[in-house]
C-alpha positions as CSV (number, residue, x, y, z in Angstrom):
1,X,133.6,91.5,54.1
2,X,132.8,92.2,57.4
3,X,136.0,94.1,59.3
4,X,136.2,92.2,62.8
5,X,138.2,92.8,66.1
6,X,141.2,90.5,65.7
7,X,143.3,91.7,68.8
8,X,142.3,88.9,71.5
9,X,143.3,86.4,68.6
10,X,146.7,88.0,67.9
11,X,147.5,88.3,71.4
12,X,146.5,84.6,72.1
13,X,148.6,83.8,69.3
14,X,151.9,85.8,70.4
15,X,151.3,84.4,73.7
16,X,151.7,80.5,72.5
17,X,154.4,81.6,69.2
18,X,156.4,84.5,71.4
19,X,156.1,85.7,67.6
20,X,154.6,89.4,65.9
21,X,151.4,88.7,64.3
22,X,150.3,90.3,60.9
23,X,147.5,92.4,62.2
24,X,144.1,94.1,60.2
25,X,142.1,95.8,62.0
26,X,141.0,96.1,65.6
27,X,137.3,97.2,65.3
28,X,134.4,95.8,64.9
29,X,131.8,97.6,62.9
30,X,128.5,96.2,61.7
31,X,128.5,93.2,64.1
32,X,129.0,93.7,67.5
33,X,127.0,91.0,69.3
34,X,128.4,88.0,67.0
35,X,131.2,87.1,64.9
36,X,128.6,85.5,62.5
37,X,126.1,86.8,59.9
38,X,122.8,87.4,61.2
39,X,121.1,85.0,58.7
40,X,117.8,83.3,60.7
41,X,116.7,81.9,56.9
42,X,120.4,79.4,57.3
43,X,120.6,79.2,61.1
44,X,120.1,81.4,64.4
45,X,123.9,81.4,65.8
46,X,123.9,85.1,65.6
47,X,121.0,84.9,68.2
48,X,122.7,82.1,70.1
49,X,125.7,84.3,70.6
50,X,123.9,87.4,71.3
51,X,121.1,86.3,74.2
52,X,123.9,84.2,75.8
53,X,127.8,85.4,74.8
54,X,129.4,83.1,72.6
55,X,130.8,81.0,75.1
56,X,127.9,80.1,76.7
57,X,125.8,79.7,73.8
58,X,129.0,77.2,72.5
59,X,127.9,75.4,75.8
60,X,124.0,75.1,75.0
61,X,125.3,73.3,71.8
62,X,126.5,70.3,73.4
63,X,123.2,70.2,75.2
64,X,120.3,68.1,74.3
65,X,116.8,69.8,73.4
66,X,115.1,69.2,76.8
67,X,117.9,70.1,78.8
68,X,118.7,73.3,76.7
69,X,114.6,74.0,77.4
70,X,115.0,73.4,81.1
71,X,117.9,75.7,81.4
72,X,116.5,78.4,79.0
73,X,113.2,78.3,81.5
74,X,115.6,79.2,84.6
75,X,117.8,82.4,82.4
76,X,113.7,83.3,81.5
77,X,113.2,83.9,85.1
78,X,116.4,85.9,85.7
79,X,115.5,88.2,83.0
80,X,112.1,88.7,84.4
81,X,113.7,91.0,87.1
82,X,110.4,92.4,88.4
83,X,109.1,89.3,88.7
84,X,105.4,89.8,86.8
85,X,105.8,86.7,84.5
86,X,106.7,88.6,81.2
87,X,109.4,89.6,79.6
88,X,109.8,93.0,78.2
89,X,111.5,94.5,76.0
90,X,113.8,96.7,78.3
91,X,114.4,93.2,80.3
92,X,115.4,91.7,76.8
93,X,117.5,94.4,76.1
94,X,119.5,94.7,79.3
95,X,120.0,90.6,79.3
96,X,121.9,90.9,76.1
97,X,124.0,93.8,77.0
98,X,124.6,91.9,80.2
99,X,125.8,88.4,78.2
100,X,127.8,90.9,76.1
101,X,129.1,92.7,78.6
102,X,130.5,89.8,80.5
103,X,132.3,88.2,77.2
104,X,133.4,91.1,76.5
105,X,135.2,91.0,80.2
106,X,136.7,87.1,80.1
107,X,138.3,87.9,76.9
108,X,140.2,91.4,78.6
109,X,141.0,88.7,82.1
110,X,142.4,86.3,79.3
111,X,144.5,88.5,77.9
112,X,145.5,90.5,81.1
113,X,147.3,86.9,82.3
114,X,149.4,86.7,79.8
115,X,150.7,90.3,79.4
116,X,150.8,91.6,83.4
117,X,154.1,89.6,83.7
118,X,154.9,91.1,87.3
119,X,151.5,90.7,88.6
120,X,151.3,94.6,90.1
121,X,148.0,94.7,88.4
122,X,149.3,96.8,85.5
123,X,150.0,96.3,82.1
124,X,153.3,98.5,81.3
125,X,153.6,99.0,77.4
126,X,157.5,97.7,77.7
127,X,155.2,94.3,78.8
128,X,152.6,94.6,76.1
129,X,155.7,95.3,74.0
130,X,157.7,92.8,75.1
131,X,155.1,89.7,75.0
132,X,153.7,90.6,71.5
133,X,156.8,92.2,69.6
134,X,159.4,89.9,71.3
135,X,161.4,88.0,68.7
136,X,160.9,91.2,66.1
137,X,162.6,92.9,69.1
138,X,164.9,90.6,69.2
139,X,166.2,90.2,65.7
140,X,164.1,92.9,63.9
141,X,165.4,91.1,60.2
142,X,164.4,87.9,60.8
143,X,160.6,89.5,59.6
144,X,161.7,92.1,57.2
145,X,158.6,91.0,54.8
146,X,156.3,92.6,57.6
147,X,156.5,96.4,58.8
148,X,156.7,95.4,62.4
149,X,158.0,99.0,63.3
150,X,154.7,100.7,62.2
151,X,152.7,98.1,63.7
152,X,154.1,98.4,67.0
153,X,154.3,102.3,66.5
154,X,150.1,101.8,65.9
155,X,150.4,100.0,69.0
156,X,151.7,102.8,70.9
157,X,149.7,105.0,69.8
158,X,146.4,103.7,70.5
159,X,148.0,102.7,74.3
160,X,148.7,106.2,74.9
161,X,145.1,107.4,74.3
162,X,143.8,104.8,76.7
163,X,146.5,105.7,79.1
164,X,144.4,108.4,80.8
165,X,147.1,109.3,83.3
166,X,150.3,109.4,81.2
167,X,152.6,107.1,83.1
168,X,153.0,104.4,80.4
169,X,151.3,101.3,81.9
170,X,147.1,100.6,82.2
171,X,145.4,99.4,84.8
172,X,142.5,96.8,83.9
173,X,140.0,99.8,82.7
174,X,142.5,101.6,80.3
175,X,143.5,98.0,79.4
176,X,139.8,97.3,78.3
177,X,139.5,100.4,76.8
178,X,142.5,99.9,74.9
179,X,141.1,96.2,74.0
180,X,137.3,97.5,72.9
181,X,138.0,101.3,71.6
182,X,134.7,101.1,69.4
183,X,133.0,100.8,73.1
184,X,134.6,104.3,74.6
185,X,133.5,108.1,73.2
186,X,137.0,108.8,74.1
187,X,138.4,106.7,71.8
188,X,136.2,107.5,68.6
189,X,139.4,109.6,67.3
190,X,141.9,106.5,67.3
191,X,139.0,104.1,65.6
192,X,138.7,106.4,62.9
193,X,142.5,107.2,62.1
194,X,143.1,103.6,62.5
195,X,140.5,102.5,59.9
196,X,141.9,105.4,57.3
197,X,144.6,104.1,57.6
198,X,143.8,100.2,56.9
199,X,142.0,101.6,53.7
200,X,143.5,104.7,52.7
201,X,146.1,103.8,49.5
202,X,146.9,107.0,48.0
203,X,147.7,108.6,51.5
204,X,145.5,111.3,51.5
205,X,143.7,110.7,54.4
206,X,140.8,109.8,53.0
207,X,139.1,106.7,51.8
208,X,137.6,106.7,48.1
209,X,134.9,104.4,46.7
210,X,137.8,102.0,45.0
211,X,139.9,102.0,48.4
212,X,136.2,101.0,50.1
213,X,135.2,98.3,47.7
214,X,138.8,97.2,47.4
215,X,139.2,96.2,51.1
216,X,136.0,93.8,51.0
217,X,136.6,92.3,47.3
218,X,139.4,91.8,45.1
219,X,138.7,90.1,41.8
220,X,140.9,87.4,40.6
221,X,140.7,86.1,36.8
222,X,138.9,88.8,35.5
223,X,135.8,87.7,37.3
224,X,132.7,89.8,37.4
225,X,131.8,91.7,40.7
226,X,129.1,90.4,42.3
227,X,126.0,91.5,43.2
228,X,126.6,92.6,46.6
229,X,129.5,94.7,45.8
230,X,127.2,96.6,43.6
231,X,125.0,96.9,46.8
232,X,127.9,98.4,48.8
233,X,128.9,100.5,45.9
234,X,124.8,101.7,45.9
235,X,125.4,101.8,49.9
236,X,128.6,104.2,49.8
237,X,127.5,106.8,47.5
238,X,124.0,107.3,49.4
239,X,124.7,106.8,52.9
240,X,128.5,106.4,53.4
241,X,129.9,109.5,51.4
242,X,127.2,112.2,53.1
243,X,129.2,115.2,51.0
244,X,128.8,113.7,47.9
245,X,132.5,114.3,47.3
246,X,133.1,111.2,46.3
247,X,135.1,110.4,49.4
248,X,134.9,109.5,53.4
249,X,136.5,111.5,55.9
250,X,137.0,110.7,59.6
251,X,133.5,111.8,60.4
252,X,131.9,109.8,57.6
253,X,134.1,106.9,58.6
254,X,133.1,107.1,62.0
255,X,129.1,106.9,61.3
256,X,130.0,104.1,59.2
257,X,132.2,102.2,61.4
258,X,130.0,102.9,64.7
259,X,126.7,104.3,64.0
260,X,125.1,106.6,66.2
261,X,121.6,106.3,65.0
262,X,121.9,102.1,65.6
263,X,122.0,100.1,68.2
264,X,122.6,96.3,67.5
265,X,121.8,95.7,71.1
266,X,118.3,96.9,71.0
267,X,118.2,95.7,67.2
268,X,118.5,92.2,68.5
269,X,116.0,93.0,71.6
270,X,113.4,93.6,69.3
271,X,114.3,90.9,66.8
272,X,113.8,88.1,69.7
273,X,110.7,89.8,70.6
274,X,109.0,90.0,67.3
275,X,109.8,86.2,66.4
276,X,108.8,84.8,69.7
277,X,105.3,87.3,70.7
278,X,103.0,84.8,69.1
279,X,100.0,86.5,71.1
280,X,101.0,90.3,69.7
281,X,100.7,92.2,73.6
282,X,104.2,93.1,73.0
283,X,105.8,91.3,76.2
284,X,106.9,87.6,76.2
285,X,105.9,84.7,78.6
286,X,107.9,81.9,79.6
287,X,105.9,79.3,77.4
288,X,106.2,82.0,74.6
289,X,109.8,81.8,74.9
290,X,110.3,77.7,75.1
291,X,108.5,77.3,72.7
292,X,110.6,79.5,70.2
293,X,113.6,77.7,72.5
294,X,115.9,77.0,69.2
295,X,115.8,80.9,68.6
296,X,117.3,81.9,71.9
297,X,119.7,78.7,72.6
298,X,121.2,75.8,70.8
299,X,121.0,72.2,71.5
300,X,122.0,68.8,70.0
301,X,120.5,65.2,70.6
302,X,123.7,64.0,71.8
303,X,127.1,64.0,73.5
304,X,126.3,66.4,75.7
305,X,126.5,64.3,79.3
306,X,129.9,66.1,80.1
307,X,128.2,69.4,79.2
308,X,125.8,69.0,82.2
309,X,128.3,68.8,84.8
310,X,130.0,71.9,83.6
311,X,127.8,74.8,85.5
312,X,126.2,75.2,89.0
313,X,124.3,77.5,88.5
314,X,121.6,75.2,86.5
């Protein structure tokens, strides 16, 4: 199973309870630019979320298929920034960054209310502390099922690293960097010891092919493994474990968990493109585009009236 980012929805969730969260993970790994699969052959939210953010593509859904068209036509002409009636590749592939970009930013303003409790325009890790450890602080035995201590100790960890200055509190960069660490070089050391840790259950600072398997699948009832757990098992010994030891170490982990040599961004750039370039020049028009409309945005036949009023800028 897929490990996803899961921090925005703690923190949303602390900020409503005033309660610790159980947390996983905070990285993303294999997809980036949705929290979907990327299926086409079931349905093309994966695409939806990647060409627009998922917001926005939640928005086309309420939409009905002409209006969805007519407002696809006028995003066509933004992305056409030198204005020659085609879209290329490079203007396909700076779009998406773009829409990811700017989710990527309303989800670090969202959080940022609720945690920069003075409004100086820092987030002080006694605040961060204070809004998502509060009633653990409070009465640390009420939750003695949960290891609070070492989550918050995590915590502070990882805020130091993006605390580039030392003095304990992060402004709205360190914040996002704190947020996003899979997006920031800087932070490819705390990803990695962070997802050891998650998987590593003999403590030896390694993960094994048991400890891998074991975090995506547990059986229950004897039941046999599937198929695709044999696929990850193939996947792990001939790609993940590059030694052959039989292990990953924090280098392995790290090409696993953010590969160098793969880009989803420009993954998905060429994706759009090859489904939608029914002439084969290698460049898309706008009638090329609307007429693969249901690839690039959603739509529905109705209930969408109060979906029209919502933005000015169509």
């Amino acid at each position: 199973m897929i490990r996803s980012l899961l921090m925005c929805y703690v923190l949303c969730m602390v900020f409503a309870m005033c309660k610790p969260m159980k947390k996983k993970s905070h990285i993303i790994t294999e997809e980036p630019l949705s929290d979907v699969q990327h299926d086409d052959q079931k349905n093309f939210n994966y695409d939806h979320d990647a060409f627009l953010g998922h917001e926005e593509a939640q928005n086309f859904n309420q939409l009905s298929p002409e209006e969805s068209r007519r407002r696809l036509g006028i995003i066509v002409d933004r992305i056409d920034e030198n204005k020659d009636g085609f879209v290329t590749e490079v203007e396909l592939r700076a779009w998406i960054k773009q829409a990811q970009l700017k989710h990527m930013h309303e989800g670090v303003d969202h959080q940022w209310k609720g945690l920069d409790k003075n409004k100086d325009g820092l987030i002080t890790w006694e605040e961060y502390k204070t809004v998502t450890y509060g009633s653990y602080l409070d009465d640390p035995e009420a939750d003695a099922m949960y290891n609070y201590s070492h989550m918050m100790a995590r915590d502070e960890r990882r805020f130091k690293v993006a605390d580039t200055n030392g003095d304990m509190s992060l402004n709205r960069e360190e914040f996002t960097t704190y947020l996003h660490p899979e997006e920031y070089a800087r932070m490819r050391e705390i990803v990695a010891q962070e997802t050891i840790e998650d998987m590593d259950k003999d403590g030896d600072g390694l993960i094994s092919i048991d400890e891998y398997i074991g975090d995506m699948w547990k059986p229950e009832n004897k039941e046999a493994e599937p198929e695709w757990v044999a696929t990850e098992r193939q996947q792990f010994a001939e790609f993940r474990d590059k030694n052959k030891d039989g292990k990953m170490d924090r280098e392995e982990t790290l090409d696993w968990i953010i590969p160098s040599d793969y880009d989803h961004t420009d993954a998905e750039a060429k994706h759009l493109l090859h489904e939608s370039d029914t002439s084969k020049d290698g460049k898309l028009t706008k009638e090329e585009i609307l007429e693969k409309y249901e690839l690039f945005v959603g739509s529905q036949a109705t209930n969408y009236g109060e979906a029209l009023m919502k933005h000015d800028e169509f």
